[in-house]
C-alpha positions as CSV (number, residue, x, y, z in Angstrom):
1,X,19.8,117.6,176.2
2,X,23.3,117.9,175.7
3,X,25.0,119.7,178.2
4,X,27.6,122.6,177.4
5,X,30.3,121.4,178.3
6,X,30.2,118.1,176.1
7,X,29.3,120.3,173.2
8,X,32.7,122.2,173.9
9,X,34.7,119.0,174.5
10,X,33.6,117.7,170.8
11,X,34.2,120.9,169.3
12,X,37.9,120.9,170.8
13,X,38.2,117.6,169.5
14,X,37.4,118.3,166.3
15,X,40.2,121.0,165.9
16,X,42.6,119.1,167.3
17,X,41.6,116.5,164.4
18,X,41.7,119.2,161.3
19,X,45.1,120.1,163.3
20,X,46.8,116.8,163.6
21,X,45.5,116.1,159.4
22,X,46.7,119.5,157.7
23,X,50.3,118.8,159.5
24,X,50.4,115.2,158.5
25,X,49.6,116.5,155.1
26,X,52.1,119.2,155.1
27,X,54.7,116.8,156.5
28,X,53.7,113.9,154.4
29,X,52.8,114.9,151.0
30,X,53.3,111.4,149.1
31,X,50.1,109.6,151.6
32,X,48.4,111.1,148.7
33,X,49.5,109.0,146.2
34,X,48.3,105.8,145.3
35,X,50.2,102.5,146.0
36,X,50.6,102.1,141.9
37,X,51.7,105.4,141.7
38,X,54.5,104.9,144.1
39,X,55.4,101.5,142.4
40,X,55.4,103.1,138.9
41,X,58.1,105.7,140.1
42,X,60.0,103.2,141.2
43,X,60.4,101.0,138.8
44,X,61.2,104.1,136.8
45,X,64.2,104.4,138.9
46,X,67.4,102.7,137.0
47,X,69.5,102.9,140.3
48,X,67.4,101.0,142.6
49,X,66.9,97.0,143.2
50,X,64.0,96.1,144.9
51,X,65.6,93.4,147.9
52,X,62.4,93.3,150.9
53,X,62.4,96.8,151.8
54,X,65.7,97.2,151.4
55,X,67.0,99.6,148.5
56,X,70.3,98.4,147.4
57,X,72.5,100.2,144.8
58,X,73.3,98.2,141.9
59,X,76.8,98.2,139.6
60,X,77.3,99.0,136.2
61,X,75.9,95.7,134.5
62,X,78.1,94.0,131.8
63,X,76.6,94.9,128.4
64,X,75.9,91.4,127.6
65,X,73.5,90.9,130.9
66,X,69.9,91.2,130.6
67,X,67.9,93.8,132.2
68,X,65.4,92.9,135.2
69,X,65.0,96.0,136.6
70,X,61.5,97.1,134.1
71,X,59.6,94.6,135.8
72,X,60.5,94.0,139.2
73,X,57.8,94.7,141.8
74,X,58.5,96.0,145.3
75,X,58.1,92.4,147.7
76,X,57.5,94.8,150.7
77,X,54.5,96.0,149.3
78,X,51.4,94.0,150.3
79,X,48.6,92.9,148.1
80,X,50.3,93.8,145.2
81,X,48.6,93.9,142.0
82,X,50.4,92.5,138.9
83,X,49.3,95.1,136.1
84,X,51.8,93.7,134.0
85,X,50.7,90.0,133.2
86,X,51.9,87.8,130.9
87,X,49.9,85.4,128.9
88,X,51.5,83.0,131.3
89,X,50.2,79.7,133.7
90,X,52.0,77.4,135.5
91,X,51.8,73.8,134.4
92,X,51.6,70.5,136.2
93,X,51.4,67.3,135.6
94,X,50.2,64.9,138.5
95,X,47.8,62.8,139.6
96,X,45.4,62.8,142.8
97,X,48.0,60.7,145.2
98,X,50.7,63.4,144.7
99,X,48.1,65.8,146.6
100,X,50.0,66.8,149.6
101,X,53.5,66.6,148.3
102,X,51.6,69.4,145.6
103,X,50.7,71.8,147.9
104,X,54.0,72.0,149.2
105,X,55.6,72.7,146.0
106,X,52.1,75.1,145.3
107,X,53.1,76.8,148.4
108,X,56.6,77.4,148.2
109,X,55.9,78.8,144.5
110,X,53.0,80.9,146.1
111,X,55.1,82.2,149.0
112,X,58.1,83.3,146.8
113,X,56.4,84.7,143.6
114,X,52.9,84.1,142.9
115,X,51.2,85.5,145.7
116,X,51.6,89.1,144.1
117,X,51.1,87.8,140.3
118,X,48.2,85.5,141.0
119,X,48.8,83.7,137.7
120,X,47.0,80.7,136.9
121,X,47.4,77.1,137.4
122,X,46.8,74.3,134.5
123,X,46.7,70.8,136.3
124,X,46.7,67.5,133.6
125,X,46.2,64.1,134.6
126,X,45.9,60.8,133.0
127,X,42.7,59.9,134.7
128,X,39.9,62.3,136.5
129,X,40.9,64.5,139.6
130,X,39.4,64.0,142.5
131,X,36.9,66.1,144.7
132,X,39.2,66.2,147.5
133,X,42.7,67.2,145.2
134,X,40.7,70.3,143.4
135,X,39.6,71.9,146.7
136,X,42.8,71.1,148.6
137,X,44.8,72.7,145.5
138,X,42.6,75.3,144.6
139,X,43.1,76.8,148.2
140,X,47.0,77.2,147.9
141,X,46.5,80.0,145.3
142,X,44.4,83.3,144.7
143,X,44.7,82.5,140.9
144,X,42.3,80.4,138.4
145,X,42.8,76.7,139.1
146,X,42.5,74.3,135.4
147,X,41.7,70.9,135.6
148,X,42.5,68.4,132.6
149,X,42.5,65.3,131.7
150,X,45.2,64.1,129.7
151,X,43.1,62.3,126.0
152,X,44.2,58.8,125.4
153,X,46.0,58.8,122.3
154,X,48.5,61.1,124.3
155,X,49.2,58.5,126.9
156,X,49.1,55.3,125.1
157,X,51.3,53.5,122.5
158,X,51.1,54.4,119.4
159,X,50.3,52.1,116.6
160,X,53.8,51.4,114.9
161,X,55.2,50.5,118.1
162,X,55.9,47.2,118.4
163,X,54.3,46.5,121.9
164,X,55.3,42.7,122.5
165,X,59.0,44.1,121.4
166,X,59.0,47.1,123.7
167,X,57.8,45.0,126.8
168,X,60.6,42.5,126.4
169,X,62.8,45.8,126.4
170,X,61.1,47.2,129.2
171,X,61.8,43.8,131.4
172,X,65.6,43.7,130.2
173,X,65.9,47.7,130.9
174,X,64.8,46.6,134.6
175,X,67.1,44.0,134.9
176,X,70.2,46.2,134.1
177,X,68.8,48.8,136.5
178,X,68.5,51.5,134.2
179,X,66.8,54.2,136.1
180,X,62.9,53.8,134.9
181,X,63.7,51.2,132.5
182,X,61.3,49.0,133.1
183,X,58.6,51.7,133.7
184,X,55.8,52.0,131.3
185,X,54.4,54.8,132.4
186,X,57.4,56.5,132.7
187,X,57.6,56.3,128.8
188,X,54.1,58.0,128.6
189,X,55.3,60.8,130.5
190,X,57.8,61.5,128.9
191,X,56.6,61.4,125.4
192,X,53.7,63.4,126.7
193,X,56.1,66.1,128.4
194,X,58.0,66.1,124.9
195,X,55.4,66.6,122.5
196,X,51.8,66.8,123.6
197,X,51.1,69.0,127.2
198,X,51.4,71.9,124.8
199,X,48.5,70.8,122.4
200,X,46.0,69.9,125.3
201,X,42.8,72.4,125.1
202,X,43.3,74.2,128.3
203,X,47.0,75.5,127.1
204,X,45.4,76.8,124.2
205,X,44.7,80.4,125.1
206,X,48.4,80.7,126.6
207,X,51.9,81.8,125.3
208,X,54.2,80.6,128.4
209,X,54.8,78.3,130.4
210,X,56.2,77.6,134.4
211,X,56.3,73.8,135.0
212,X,56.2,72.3,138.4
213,X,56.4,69.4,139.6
214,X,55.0,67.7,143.2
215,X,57.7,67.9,145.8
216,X,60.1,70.7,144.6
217,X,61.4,73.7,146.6
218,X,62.1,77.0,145.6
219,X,64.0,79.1,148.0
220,X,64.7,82.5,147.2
221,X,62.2,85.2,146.7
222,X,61.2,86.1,143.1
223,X,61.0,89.8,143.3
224,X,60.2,90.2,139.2
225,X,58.0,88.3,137.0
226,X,59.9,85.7,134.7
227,X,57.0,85.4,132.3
228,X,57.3,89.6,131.8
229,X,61.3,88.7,131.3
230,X,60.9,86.1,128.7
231,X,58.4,88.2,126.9
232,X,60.2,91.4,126.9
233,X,63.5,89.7,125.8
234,X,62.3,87.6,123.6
235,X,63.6,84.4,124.9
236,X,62.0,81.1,124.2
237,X,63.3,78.5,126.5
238,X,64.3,79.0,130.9
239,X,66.2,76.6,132.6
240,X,68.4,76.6,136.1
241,X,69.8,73.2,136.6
242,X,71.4,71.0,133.7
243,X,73.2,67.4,134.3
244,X,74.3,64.8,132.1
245,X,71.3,62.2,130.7
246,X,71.7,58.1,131.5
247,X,73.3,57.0,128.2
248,X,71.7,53.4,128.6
249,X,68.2,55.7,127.9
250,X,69.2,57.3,124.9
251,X,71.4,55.0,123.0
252,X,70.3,56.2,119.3
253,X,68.7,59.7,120.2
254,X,71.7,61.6,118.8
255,X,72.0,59.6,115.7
256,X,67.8,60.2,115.1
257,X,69.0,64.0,115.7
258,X,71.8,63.8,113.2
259,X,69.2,62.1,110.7
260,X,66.9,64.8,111.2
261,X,69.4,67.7,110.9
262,X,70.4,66.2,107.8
263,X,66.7,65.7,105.9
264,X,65.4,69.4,107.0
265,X,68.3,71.5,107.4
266,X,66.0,74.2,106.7
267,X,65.0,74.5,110.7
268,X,68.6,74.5,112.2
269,X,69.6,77.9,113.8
270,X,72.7,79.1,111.9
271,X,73.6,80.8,115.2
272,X,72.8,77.9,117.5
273,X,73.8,76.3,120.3
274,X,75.5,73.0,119.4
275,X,78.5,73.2,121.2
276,X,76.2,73.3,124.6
277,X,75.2,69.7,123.4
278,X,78.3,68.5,121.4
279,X,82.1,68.9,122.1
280,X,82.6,67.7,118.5
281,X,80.7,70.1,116.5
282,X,78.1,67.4,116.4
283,X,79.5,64.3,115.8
284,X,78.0,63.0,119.3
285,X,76.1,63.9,122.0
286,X,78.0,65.1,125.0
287,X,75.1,64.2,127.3
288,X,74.3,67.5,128.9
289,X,70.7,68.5,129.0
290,X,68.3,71.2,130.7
291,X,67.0,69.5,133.6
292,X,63.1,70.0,132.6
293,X,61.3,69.3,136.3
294,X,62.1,73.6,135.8
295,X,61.3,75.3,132.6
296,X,59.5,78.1,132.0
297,X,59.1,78.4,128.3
298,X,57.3,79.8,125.0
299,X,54.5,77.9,123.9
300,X,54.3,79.2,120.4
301,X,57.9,77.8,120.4
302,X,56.5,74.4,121.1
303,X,53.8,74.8,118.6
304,X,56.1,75.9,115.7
305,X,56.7,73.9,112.5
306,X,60.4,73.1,113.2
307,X,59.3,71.6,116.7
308,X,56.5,69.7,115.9
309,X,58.4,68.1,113.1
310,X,61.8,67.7,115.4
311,X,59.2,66.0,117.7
312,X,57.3,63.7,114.9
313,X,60.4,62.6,113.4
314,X,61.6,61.5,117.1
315,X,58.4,59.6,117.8
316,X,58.1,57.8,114.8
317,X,61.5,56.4,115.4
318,X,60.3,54.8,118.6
319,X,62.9,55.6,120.9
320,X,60.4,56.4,123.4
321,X,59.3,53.1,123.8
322,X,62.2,50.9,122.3
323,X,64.5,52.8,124.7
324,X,64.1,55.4,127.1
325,X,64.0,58.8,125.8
326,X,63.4,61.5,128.6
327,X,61.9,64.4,127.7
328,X,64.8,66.9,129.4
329,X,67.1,65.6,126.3
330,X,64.5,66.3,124.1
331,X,63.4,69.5,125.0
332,X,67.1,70.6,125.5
333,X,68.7,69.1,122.1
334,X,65.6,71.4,120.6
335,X,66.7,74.0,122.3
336,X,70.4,74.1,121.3
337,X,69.4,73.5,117.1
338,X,66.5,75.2,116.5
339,X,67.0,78.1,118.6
340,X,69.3,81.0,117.7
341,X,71.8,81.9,120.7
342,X,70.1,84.8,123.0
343,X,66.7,82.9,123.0
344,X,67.9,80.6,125.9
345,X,67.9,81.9,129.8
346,X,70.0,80.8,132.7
347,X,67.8,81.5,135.4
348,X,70.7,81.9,137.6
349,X,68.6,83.7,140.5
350,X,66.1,81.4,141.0
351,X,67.1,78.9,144.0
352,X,65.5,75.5,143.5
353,X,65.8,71.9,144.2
354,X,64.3,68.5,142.5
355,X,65.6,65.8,144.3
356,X,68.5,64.8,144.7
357,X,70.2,68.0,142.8
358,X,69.6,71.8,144.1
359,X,70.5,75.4,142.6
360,X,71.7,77.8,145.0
361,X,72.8,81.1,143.8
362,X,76.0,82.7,145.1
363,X,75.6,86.3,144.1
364,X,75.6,88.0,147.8
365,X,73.1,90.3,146.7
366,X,70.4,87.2,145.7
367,X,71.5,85.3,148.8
368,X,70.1,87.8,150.7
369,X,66.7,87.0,149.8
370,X,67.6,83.0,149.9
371,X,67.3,80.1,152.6
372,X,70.1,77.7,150.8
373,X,73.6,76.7,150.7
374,X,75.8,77.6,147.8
375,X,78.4,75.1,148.8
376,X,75.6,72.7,148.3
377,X,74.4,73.5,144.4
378,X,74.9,71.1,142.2
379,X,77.5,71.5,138.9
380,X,79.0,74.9,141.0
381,X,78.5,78.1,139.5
382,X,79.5,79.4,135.5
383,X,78.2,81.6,132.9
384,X,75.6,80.3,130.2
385,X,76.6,82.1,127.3
């Protein structure tokens, strides 16, 4: 039997609870709504960038600037859920020694975008992963996890290449300490990087692209999704560090070019971006290239008549073997002729480093959210236009 007076306490207790609720509810209106709700007002608001949980106002943008704002998600809000994906993954090529110096990259990548998109991750190797590399990767990520191997007529020389010749060039490349010269394998990869990762069965039911490679860092926080950008602007190609290519690698790439150009005019850009490439109007090759460790990218781009015949005519000409074409010059001459101006992105925002060269962005606003050194970025700061 209960006595009286514990029935009394319980009943008090109970009023002071339906008390303490009706003025929270009074008081606090919004706990109400939904976590998405909240998220979709906010992103409604044009005056508001999302910076932690900091509301910053932003400028008047200059009219040729792209907007960010229709996508950005708020990086204060836990367990976000992106309801806005893009047919997106990200894309990495490695094998099962790179492991550890994988999950580093995974987890930076996780830590300052991914872990509220979740989108997937395509590994391709050129043998089978191991056991131990699928569970130790698979566990840096709340998204899917692909495993590939690479087929063999990707990653092998092809029939019209002279092998005995190419070896001899291989030994002499070394011996003049050209960077990779004497590398084989290095050759692979990059003709697989120029004109095969995007045909291999697992990429076949994306649009875009995120490589990454083992080792890389990534230091500011990502507070929208790229892929959504790309998609929404209709760009094709994403890049944030260019350099100038080893000339001893590419000593007849721009002349193959200039051939090409010449028998199928028909896929060069009227409004391209030569002069990125050229300070002749295409007489020669200036050297400068899209550093392509980082790309994020189009696939149907990559897939496209103009490419896969820009790509064919290149490998046929055996500069991939005979020299030492790298698939950044590649990718990036591609780029500048086949794609009209506006379909290329300087991912400005996006801190990263491949050694031995690092982005760091200056804007004050973007270094807020950044662990890196301006003074340090490689090639300064300019405008892409």
């Amino acid at each position: 039997m209960w006595k009286r007076s514990n029935i009394k306490y319980i009943i008090t207790a109970l009023f002071l609870l339906l008390g303490i609720h009706y003025l929270f509810t009074f008081t606090h209106p919004e706990g109400w709504i939904s976590s998405n709700t909240k998220l979709d007002a906010f992103l409604e608001d044009e005056k508001i960038f999302p910076l932690s949980s900091t509301k910053i106002p932003i400028t008047e943008k200059k009219k040729n600037e792209l907007n960010y704002k229709e996508h950005l998600p708020i990086s204060s809000i836990n367990n976000f859920t992106n309801t806005t994906w893009a047919n997106g993954a990200f894309v990495v090529l490695v094998r099962n020694s790179d492991i550890h110096s994988l999950r580093a990259a995974m987890r930076e990548v996780e830590d300052r975008f991914n872990h509220k998109y979740n989108y997937p991750w395509v590994f391709l190797n050129d043998g089978e992963f191991s056991k131990e590399f699928k569970e130790l990767s698979s566990a840096m990520t709340k998204g899917n996890t692909e495993y590939g191997v690479i087929p063999k007529e990707h990653w092998s020389v092809p029939s019209w290449i002279d092998y005995d010749k190419a070896k001899k060039i291989f030994k002499n490349m070394a011996e003049d300490k050209i960077i990779y010269g004497g590398s084989e394998s290095y050759r692979h990869m990059c003709r697989f990087e120029s004109g095969f990762f995007f045909r291999h069965p697992l990429l076949h039911k994306y649009d875009y692209y995120w490589r990454v490679e083992p080792g890389v860092h990534y230091y500011c926080d990502i507070d929208y999704d790229p892929f959504i950008f790309m998609k929404k602007n209709g760009m094709k190609y994403g890049w944030t560090i260019s350099l100038y290519e080893y000339e001893g690698t590419i000593k007849t790439l721009w002349s193959t070019v200039k051939k090409f150009m010449k028998e199928y005019p028909q896929y060069i850009a009227k409004d391209n971006y030569i002069d990125f490439i050229s300070s002749d109007k295409g007489e020669t090759f200036n050297l400068c290239h899209f550093w392509s460790n980082f790309e994020i990218g189009d696939l149907n781009f990559l897939r496209s008549e103009q490419y896969l015949k820009y790509f064919e005519f290149l490998d046929q000409a055996g500069g991939f073997f005979y020299e030492r074409w790298g698939d950044a010059p590649v990718h990036s001459i591609a780029a500048a002729l086949l794609l009209e101006k506006g379909k290329i992105h300087f991912f400005n925002d996006i801190g990263y480093k491949h050694e031995p060269f690092m982005h760091c962005p200056t804007d004050k606003i973007i270094q807020l959210k950044c662990h890196c050194n301006p003074d340090e970025s490689f090639g300064g700061q300019f405008t892409f236009h």
